[in-house]
Structure formats: structure tokens, C-alpha cells
C-alpha positions in Angstrom: 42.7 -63.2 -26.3 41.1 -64.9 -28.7 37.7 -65.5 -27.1 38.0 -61.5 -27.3 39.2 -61.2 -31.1 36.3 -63.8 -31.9 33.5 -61.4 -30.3 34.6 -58.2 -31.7 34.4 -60.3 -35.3 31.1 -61.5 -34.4 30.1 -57.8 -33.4 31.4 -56.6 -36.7 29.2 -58.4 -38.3 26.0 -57.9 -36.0 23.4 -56.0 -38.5 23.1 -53.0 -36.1 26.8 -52.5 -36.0 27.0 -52.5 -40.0 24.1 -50.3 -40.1 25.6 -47.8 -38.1 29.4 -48.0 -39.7 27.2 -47.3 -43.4 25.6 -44.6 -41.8 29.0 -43.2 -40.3 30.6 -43.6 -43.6 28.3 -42.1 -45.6 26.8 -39.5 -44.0 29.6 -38.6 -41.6 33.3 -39.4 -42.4 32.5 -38.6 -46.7 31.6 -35.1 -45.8 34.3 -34.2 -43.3 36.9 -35.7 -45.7 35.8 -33.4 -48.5 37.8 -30.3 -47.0 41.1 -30.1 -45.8 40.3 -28.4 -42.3 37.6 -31.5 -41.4 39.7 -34.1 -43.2 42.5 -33.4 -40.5 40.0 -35.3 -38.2 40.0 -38.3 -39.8 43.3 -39.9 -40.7 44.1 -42.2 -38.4 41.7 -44.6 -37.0 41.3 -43.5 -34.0 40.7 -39.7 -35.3 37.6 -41.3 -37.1 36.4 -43.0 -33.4 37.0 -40.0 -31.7 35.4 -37.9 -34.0 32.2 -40.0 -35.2 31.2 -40.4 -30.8 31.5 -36.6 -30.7 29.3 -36.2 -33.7 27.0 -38.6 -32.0 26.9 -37.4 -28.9 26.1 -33.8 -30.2 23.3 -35.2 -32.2 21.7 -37.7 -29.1 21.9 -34.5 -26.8 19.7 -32.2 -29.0 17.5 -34.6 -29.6 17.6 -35.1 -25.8 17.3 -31.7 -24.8 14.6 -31.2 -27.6 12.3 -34.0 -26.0 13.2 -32.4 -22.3 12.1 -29.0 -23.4 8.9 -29.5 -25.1 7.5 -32.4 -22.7 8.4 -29.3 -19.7 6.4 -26.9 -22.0 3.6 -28.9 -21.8 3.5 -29.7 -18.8 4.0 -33.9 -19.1 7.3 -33.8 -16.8 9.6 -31.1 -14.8 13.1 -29.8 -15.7 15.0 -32.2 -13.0 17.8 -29.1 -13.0 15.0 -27.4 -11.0 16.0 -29.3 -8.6 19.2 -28.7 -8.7 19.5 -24.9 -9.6 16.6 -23.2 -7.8 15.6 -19.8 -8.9 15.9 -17.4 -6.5 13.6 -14.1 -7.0 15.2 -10.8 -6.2 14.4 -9.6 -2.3 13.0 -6.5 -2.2 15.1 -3.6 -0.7 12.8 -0.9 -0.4 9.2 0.0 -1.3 6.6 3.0 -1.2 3.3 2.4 0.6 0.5 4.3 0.3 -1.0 4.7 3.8 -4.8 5.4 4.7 -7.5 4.9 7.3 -10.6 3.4 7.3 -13.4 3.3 10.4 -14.5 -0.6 10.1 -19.0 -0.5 9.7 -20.6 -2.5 11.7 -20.8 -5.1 8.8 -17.2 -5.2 9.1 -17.2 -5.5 13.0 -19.5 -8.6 12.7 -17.6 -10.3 10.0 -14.7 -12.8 10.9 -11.5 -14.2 9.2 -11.9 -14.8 5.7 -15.0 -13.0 5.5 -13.1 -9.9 7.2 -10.6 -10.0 4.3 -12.8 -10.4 1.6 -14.8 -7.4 2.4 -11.7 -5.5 2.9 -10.4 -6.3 -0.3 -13.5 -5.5 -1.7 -13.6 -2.3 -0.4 -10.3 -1.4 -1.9 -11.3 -2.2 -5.6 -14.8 0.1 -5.0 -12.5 2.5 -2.8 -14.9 5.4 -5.0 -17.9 4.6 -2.6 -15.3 4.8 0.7 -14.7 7.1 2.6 -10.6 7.6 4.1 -10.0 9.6 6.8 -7.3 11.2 5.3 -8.2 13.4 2.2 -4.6 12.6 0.8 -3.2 9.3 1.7 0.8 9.5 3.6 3.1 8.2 1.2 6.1 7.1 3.1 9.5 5.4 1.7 10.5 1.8 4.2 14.2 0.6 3.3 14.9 -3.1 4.5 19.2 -2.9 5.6 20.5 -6.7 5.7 20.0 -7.6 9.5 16.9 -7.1 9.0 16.0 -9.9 6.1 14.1 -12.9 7.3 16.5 -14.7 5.1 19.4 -13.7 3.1 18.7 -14.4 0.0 14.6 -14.1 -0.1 14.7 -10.4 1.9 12.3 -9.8 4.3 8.6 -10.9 4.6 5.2 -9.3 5.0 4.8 -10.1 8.7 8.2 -7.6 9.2 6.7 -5.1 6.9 3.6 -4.7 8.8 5.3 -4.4 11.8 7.5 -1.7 10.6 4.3 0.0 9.3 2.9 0.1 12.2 5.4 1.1 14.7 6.0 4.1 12.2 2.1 4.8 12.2 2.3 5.0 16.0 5.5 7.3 16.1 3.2 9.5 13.8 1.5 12.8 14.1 -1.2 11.6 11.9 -2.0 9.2 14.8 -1.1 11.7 17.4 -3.7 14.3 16.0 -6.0 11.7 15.6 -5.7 8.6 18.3 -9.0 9.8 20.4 -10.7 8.6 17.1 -8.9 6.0 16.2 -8.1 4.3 19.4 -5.4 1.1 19.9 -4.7 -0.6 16.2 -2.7 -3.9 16.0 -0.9 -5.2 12.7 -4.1 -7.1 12.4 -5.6 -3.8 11.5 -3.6 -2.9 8.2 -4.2 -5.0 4.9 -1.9 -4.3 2.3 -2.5 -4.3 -1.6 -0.4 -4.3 -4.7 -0.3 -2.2 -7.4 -3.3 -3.8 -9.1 -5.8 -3.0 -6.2 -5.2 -7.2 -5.0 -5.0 -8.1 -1.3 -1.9 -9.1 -0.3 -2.0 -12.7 1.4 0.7 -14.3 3.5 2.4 -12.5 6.6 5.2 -15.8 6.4 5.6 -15.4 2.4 8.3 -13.1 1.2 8.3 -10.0 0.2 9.4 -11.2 -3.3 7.5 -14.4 -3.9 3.9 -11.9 -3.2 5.4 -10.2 -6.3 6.4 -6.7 -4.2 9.4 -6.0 -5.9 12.2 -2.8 -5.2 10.7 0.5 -5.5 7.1 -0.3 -5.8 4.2 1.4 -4.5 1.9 -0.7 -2.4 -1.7 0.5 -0.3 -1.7 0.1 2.9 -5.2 0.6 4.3 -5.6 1.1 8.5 -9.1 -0.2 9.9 -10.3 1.1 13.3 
């Protein structure tokens, strides 16, 4: 008991600890005691502790969360709640897309996997100088029900999509009417694009994460 009496009197008077009880006094317990709702806090001793670590506390977490903000925005360090609480994108439910056809030049035929796209995409953004098979491009409405998400939160993917797109295509009369000419076509035949004209990268990437959100329009475009 007394070793314990002798170190909180020895921690009384360590400089830091007077600082700090100054400080309190001054600039924490003077103020509160200068109204009668805030003076209620501090009569008793205790009241004073109680209140003066709260006050604390307040102040070291803005500072805290000041300094964990600003290093996030730029950029020296990530938000550990990321971790923790994950943002989750809205799946998309339904969309528009925009469907067309386009006979492949023998450029095209040549050309191989990245190449392929790039030339497809290109075509897309100069689709002035192309020429579609259809005059008006089939504008058709895809809902997504629940079974058929590749995960329940994240919605479906563009792998499902183009499958969907393309067993529809089939079941078609546009195809019907027109199959001597366009022969067999494989979901390896239809690129998709957003709403800015981009190609649309990723058959295992979600729906939501290529930024195709509910209710948009996106261009499909069938090469033969």
C-alpha cells in the first residue's frame, strides 16, 4: 500500500503529469465550470476524471481520423476498414443492348487475339466507315431473375450475358432470314461495348464491376 501511495506521489509530480493537469485546468475544467449545465460535470472528483478522458478522447480521435483521412487521400496508406467493410457495387438486373452484324474482312480473318479485339473496337468508334447488316440495329430488353446470378450479391457476369445473347440471336428471325449468310456464330463472335463506344473486357468480371449498371444500353456487335 505504500509502495503504491509513494508512486502515484512521485507520478504527481512527474513534469508531464503537471503539464497536463495545467492544461486540464485551464483550458478544460475553467470553462465547463462557468455554466451551470457543464458545471454539473465537474463536482465530484471523479466527474472531473470522467469528463476530462472523454474530452480527450474526442480530441485524440479527430486528430486521428484527420491524419487517416488525408494520408488515404493521398494515397500514402489505405483505409484498414476496407478491409473490413467491403463495398459492394449494385448488380445489374436488366439492361438494353443494341444488337448488329458485321461480316469480319479478311484483315479481320487474319488477325488473332488481342489484335482481333483491337480492330473490333476500333471499328466501333469509326462505326461511320462500317457497314451493318441491319439498317436499324434490334434493340432487345435481357432481365437477369436471381438463380440466374453468378453470385448473389455481384449479379451476373459478362460470360452469362453473352450466352443469353446469343441463344436469343439464334431463336431469332433475324438469323432465320439471314443464316445462309451468316453461317454458325459462337459467343466468341459478339463483342460488347458501353455506352461510350469502349470494348467491354472480361467474360469472368461482373456485370457491375465493367460499370454496366440497371437499365443501360450496351452495343452488341455480331461478326461473321
Amino acid at each position: 500500500m505504500e509502495s503504491l501511495e509513494l508512486m502515484l506521489q512521485k507520478l504527481s509530480n512527474n513534469d508531464l503529469v503537471v503539464l497536463i493537469r495545467v492544461f486540464t485546468n485551464t483550458y478544460i475544467l475553467s470553462p465547463l465550470s462557468k455554466t451551470e449545465f457543464t458545471s454539473n460535470l465537474i463536482q465530484s472528483s471523479a466527474s472531473r476524471f470522467v469528463t476530462a478522458l472523454l474530452i480527450y478522447g474526442g480530441i485524440f480521435l479527430a486528430i486521428y481520423e484527420t491524419i487517416l483521412h488525408f494520408g488515404v487521400a493521398m494515397n500514402w496508406w489505405k483505409n484498414p476498414a476496407d478491409e473490413v467493410f467491403k463495398e459492394i457495387p449494385v448488380h445489374c438486373a436488366h439492361v438494353y443492348v443494341s444488337i448488329n452484324l458485321l461480316k469480319d474482312g479478311s484483315d479481320d480473318e487474319e488477325s488473332e487475339g488481342n489484335e482481333k479485339d483491337d480492330k473490333k473496337e476500333d471499328k466501333k468508334e469509326n462505326n461511320e466507315n462500317t457497314k451493318y447488316l441491319l439498317k436499324y440495329p434490334i434493340v432487345y430488353h435481357f432481365e437477369f431473375s436471381p438463380d440466374e446470378y453468378a453470385h448473389e450479391e455481384y449479379g451476373t457476369d459478362l460470360k452469362f450475358l453473352k450466352g443469353k445473347v446469343h441463344n436469343w440471336f439464334e431463336s431469332s428471325e433475324v438469323y432465320y432470314h439471314h443464316k445462309k449468310d451468316i453461317g454458325e456464330i459462337s459467343t466468341q463472335d459478339l463483342s460488347f461495348y458501353n455506352k461510350k463506344g469502349k470494348l467491354i473486357r472480361g467474360d469472368d468480371e461482373y456485370l457491375c464491376d465493367l460499370g454496366v449498371d440497371t437499365g443501360d444500353t450496351i452495343y452488341c456487335v455480331i461478326h461473321y
